[in-house]
C-alpha positions as CSV (number, residue, x, y, z in Angstrom):
1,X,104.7,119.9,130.0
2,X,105.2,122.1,133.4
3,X,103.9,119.7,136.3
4,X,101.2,122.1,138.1
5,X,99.5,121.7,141.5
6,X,96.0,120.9,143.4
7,X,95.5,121.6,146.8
8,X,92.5,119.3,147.9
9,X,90.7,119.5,151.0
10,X,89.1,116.0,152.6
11,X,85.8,116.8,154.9
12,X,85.1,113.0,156.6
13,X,87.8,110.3,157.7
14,X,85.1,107.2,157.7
15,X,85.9,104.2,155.7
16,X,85.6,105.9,152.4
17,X,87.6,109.4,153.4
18,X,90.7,106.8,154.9
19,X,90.5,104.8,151.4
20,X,90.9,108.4,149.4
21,X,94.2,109.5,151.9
22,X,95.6,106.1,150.6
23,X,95.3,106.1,147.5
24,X,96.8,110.0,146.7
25,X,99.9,108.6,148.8
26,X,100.3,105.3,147.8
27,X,99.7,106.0,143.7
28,X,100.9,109.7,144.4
29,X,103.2,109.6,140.9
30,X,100.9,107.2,139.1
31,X,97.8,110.6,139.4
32,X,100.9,112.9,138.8
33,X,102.0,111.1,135.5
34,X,98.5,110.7,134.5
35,X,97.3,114.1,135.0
36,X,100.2,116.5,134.7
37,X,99.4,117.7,138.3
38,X,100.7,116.8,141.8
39,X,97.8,116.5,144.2
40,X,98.2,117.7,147.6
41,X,96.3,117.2,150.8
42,X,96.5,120.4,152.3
43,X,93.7,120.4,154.9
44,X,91.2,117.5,156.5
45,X,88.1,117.1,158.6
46,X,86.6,114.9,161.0
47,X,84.9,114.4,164.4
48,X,87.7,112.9,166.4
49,X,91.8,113.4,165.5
50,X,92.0,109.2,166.5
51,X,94.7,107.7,164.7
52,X,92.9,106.3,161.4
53,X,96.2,104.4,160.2
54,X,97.2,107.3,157.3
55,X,99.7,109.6,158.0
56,X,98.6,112.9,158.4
57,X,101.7,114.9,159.0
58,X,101.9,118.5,158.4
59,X,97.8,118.5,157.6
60,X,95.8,121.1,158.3
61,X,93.3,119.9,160.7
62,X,89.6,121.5,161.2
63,X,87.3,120.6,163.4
64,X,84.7,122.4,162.1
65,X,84.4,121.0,158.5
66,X,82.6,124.2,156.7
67,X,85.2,126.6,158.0
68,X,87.2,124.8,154.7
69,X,85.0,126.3,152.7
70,X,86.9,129.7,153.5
71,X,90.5,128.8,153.1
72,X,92.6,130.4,150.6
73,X,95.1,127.2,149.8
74,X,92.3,124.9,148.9
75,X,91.7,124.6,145.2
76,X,89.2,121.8,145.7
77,X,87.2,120.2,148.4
78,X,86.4,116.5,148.8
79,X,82.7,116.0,151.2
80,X,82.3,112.1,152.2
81,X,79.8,113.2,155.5
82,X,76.9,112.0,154.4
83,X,73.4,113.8,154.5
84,X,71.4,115.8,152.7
85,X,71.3,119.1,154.8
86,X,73.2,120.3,157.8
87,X,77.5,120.5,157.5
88,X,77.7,118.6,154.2
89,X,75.1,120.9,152.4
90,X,76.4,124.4,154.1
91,X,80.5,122.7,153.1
92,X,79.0,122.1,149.4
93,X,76.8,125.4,148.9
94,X,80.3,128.0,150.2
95,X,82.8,126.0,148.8
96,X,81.4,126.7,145.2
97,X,81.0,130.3,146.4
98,X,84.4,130.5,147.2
99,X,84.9,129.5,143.7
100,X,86.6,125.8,144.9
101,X,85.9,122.6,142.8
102,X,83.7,120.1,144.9
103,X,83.8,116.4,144.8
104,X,81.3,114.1,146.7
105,X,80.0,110.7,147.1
106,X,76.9,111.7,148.7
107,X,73.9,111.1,146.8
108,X,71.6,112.1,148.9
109,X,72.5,116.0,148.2
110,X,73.2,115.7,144.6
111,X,69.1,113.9,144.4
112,X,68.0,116.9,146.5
113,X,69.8,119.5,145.5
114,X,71.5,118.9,142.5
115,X,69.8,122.0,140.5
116,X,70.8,125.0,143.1
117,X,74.3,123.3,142.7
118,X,74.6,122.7,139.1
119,X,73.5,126.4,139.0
120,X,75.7,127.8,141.9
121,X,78.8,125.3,139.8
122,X,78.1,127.5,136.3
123,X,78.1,130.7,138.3
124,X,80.8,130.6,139.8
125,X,82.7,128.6,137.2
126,X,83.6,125.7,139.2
127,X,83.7,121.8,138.7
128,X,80.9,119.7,140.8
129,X,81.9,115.6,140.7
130,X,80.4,112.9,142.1
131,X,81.1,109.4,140.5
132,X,81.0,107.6,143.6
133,X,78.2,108.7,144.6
134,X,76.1,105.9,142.4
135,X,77.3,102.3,141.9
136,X,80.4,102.5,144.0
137,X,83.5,101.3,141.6
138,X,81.2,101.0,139.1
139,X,82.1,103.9,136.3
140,X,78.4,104.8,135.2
141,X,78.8,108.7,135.6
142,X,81.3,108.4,133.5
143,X,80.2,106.2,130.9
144,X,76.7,108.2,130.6
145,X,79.0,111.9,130.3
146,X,81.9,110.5,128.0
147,X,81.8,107.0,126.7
148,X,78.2,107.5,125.7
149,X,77.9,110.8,125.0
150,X,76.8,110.1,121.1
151,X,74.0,107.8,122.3
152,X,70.1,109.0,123.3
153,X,69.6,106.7,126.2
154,X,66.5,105.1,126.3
155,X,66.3,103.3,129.5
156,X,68.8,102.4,132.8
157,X,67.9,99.6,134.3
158,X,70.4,98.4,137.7
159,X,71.0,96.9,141.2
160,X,71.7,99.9,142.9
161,X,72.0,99.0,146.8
162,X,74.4,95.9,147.8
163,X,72.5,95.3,150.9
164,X,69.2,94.7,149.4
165,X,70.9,92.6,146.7
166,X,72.8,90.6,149.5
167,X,70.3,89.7,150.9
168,X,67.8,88.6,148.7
169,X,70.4,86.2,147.2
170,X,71.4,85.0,150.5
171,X,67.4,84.5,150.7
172,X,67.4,81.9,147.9
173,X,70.3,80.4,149.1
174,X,70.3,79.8,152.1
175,X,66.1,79.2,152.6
176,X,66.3,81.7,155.6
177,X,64.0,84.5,156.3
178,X,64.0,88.0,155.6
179,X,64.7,88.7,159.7
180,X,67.6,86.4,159.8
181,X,69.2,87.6,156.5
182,X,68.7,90.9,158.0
183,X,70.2,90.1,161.5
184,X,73.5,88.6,159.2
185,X,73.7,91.4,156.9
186,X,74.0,93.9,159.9
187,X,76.9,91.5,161.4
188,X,78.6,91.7,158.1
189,X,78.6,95.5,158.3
190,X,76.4,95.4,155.6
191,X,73.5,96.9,156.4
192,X,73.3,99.6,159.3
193,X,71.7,99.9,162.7
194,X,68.9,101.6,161.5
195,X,68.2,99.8,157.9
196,X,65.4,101.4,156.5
197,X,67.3,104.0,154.5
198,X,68.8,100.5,152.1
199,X,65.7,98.1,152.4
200,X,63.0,100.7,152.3
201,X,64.2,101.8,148.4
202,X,65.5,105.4,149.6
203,X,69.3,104.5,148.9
204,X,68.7,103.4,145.8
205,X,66.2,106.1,144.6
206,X,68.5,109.0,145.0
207,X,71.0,107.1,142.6
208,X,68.4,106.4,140.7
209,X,67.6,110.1,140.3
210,X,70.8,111.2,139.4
211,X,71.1,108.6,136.2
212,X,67.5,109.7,135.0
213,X,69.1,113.5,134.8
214,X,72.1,112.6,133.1
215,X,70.5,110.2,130.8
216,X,67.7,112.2,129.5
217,X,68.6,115.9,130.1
218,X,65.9,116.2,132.8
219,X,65.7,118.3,136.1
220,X,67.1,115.8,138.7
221,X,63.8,114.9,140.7
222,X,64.0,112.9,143.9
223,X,60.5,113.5,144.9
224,X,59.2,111.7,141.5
225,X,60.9,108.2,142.0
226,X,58.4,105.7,143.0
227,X,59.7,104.0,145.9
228,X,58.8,100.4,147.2
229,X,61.9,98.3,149.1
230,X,62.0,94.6,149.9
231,X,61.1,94.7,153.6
232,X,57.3,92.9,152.5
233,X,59.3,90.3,150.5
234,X,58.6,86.7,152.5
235,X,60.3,83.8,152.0
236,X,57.6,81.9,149.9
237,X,57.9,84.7,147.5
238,X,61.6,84.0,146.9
239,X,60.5,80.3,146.5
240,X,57.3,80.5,144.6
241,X,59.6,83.3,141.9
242,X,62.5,80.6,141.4
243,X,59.3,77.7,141.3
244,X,58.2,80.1,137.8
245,X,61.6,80.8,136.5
246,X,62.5,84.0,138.3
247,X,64.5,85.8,140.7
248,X,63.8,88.9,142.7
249,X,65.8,91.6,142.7
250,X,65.4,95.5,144.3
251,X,65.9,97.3,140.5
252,X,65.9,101.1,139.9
253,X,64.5,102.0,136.8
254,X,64.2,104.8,134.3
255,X,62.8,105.5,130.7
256,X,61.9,107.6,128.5
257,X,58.6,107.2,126.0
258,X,58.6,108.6,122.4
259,X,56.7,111.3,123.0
260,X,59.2,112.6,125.7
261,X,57.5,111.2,129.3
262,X,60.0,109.6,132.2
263,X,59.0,107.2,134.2
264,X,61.6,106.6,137.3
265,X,60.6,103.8,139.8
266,X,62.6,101.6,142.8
267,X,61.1,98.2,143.2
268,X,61.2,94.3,143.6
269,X,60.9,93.1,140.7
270,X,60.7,89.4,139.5
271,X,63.0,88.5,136.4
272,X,64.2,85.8,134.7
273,X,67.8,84.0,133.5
274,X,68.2,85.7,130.7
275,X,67.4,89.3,132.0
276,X,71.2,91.5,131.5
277,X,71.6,91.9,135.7
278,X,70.1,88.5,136.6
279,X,73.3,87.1,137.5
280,X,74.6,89.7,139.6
281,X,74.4,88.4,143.5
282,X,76.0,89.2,146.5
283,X,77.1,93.2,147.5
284,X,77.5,94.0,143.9
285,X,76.3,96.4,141.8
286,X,75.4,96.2,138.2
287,X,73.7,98.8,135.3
288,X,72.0,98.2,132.4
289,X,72.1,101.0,129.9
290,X,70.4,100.8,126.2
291,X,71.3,103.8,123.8
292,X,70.6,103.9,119.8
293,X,73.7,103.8,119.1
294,X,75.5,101.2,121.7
295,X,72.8,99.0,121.4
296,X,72.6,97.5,124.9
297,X,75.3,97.3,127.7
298,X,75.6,96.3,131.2
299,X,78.5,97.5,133.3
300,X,78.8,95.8,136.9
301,X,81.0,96.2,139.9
302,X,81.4,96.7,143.7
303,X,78.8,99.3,144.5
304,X,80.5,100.0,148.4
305,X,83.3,99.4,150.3
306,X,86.6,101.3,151.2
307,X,88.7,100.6,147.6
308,X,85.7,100.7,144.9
309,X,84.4,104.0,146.8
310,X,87.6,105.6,147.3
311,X,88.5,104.7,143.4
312,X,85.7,106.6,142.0
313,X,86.8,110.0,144.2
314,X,89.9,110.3,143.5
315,X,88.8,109.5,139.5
316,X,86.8,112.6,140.3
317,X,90.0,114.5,141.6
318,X,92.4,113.4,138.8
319,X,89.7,114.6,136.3
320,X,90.1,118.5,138.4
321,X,93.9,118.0,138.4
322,X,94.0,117.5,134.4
323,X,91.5,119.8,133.8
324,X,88.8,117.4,132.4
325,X,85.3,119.2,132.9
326,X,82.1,119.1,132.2
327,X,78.8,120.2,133.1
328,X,77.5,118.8,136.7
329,X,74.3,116.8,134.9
330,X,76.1,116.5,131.7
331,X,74.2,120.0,129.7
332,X,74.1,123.5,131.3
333,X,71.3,124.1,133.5
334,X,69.1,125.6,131.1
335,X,68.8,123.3,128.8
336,X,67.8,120.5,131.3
337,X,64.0,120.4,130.4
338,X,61.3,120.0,133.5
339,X,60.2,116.2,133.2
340,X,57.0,115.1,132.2
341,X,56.8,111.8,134.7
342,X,54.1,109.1,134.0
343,X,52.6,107.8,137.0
344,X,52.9,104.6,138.4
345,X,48.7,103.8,137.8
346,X,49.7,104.2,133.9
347,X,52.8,101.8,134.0
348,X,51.8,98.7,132.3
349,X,53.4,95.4,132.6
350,X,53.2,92.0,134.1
351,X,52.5,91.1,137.7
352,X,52.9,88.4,140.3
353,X,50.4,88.5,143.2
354,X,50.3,86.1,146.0
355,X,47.3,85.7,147.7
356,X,47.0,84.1,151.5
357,X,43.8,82.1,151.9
358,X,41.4,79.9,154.4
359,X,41.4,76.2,152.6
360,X,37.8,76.1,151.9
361,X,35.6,75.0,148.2
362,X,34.9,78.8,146.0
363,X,38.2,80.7,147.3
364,X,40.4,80.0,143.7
365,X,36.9,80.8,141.8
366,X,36.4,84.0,143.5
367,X,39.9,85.7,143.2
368,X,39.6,84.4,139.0
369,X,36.0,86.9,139.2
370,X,37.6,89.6,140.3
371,X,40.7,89.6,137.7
372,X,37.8,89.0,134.8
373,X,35.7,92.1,136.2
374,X,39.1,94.5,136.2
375,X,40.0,93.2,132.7
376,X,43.3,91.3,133.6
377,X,44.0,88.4,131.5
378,X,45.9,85.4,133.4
379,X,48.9,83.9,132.3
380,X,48.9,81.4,135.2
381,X,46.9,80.8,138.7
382,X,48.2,78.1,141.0
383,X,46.9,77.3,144.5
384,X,50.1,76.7,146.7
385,X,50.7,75.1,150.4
386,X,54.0,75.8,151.9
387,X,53.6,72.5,154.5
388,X,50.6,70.8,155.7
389,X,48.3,72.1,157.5
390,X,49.2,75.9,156.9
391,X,46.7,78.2,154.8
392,X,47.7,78.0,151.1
393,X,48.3,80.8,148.7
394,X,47.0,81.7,145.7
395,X,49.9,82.3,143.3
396,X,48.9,84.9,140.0
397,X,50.5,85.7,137.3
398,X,49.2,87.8,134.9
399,X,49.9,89.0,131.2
400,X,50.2,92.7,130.8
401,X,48.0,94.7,132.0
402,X,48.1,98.6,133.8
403,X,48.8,99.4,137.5
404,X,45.7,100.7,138.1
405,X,44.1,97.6,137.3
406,X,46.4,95.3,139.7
407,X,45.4,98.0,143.1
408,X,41.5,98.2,142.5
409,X,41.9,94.2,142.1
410,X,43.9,93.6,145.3
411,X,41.7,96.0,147.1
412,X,38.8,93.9,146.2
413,X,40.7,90.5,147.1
414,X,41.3,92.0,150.3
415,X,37.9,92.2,151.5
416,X,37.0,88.9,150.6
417,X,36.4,86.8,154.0
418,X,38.1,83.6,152.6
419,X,41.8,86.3,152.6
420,X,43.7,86.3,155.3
421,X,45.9,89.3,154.5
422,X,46.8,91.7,152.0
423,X,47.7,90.2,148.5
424,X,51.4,91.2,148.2
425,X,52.2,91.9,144.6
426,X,55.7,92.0,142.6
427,X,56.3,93.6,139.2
428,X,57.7,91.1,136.4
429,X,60.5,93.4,134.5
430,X,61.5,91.8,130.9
């Protein structure tokens, strides 16, 4: 077999763009004797020509990273700038027009776009990758488009951001507070500057968006992910969840009912030992797939960093350079149906509330009349001081009951003169 030739194009020299430039040099006849094809970095983008420590020799350099988009010896382009709009949306949206394969990490425009570019990839017959965009290292794309492609998925259940998951096991490790873990994670180069894009959920919800379209066959739908990230989660909570047999973890979840309606949510949620990602601490990553077929499986990795990222995009690239294609959400655009999403007040399961109170006679009695008005059966109620002398907290659990029920209760709790602030309220998942 005749050795052919792919002319790539790399739009972002960060971490992750340096790791890809690495690897297509260093294993440059491993990809070749794997894929039949010798891959060529023809042309490159960034904001500075600094010295990044890759040899870029005889590289076509553009400062502008869309102008890429328009030249002839690029077969396919590689965007790792990040962002859902602006140069890495206007690189994406002409490079299929220019009929060039695209491969991204960015999962921000594949959860907000991903339908206009599915439909721009079929049009102009063109190949649209992006396994590093969720998970890191971690091969889910894959494994949802090939290694289950006989399976009907019925959930995904996964740590899907390394800094929230960092930090709420450094929480229960080390007895430190949310600020301080924070303060460490940002150190670490773990978190960013501005952090509310991890903790807040957001991260987490665009990957999250992408798996419920390729596991179901659904319009990819950002703006339906119910979002809630750790930033509320004190330090009692972490101590009070391993005091009943649980730990916290920020989970992005996805299902499908019988009768065809998705639910897709990024939360805390509180699980126990035995629940398939329990075990998974640190900065990794970890998903949790259950098909008819497969029965249930749990695939776990790094989810960031310069190798696990860089792995995944040039996975993408060999696939282009052997030819291995498929359609960008698994089926062609028109059969992925429009999702019928239940809403978080119909989601039933248990819950944990904690309630902060004065230390008078009455308080435990009241909060217990409220749960019996709004029909929530208890599985436990404690009354909890962290030291002496502070205000104690009501600690709830309940047996399952519906969402709806849990907010008019808190909002009832909350008016009560004897609480001090809002009830803060954690879903139990398994």
């Amino acid at each position: 077999m005749s050795t052919k030739e792919l002319n790539i194009a790399i739009a972002g020299l960060g971490t992750v763009g340096v790791g890809v430039v690495k690897i297509l040099q260093t294993q440059a006849e491993l990809i070749e004797n794997r894929t039949s094809s010798k891959v060529n970095i023809v042309a490159v983008s960034a904001r500075s020509q600094k010295d990044r420590g890759v040899n870029l020799d005889g590289i076509k350099w553009y400062d502008n990273a869309v102008d890429i988009a328009e030249d002839e010896n690029v077969d396919t382009v590689v965007e790792l700038i990040g962002g859902d709009s602006g140069t890495a949306y206007d690189l994406c949206i002409n490079s299929i027009k220019n009929g060039k394969n695209f491969v991204t990490a960015n999962k921000a425009l594949v959860a907000k776009h991903g339908k206009e570019i599915a439909s721009l990839a079929e049009e102009n017959d063109v190949y649209v990758a992006y396994e590093a965009a969720v998970a890191g290292g971690i091969p889910i794309i894959k494994a949802l488009k090939e290694g289950l492609a006989g399976n009907k998925i019925s959930k995904i259940s996964g740590i899907l951001n390394g800094t929230c998951n960092y930090m709420l096991t450094a929480m229960k490790e080390t007895g430190r507070d949310f600020a301080q873990i924070l303060k460490e994670a940002q150190e670490l180069g773990y978190a960013e500057a501005d952090p509310s894009f991890d903790v807040g959920g957001i991260d987490a919800a665009h990957k999250l968006a992408i798996l419920t379209s390729l596991a179901f066959g659904v319009q990819v739908e950002f703006d339906k992910v119910f979002i809630e990230g750790i930033e509320n989660i004190a330090l009692t909570d972490v101590k009070y969840a391993e005091d009943l047999g649980y730990k916290i973890k920020l989970l992005g979840l996805c299902s499908i009912s019988e009768d065809g309606r998705v639910n897709q949510r990024v939360c805390p949620c509180m699980i126990s030992s035995k629940y398939p990602v329990a075990n998974v601490d640190g900065v990794d990553n970890a998903v949790y797939v259950e098909g008819d077929a497969v029965g249930k499986i749990v695939l776990q990795g790094p989810g960031a960093g310069q190798g696990p990222t860089a792995s995944a995009v040039v996975a993408d690239i060999a696939d282009i350079a052997a030819g291995r294609f498929s359609p960008v959400f698994n089926v062609n655009v028109d059969k992925l149906a429009k999702a019928d999403f239940i809403s978080m007040n119909e989601y039933e399961g248990r819950y944990y509330i904690r309630i902060r109170v004065e230390d008078k006679p009455g308080v435990l009695a009241a909060v217990s009349d409220v749960l019996l008005y709004e029909g929530i059966s208890v599985d436990s109620i404690l009354q909890k001081s962290v030291s002496i002398g502070d205000n104690p907290d009501i600690v709830v659990v309940t047996h399952k009951t519906f969402e709806k029920s849990i907010t008019k209760a808190v909002e009832k709790i909350e008016k009560q003169d004897s609480v001090i602030e809002k009830p803060y309220v954690i879903r139990i998942e398994g």
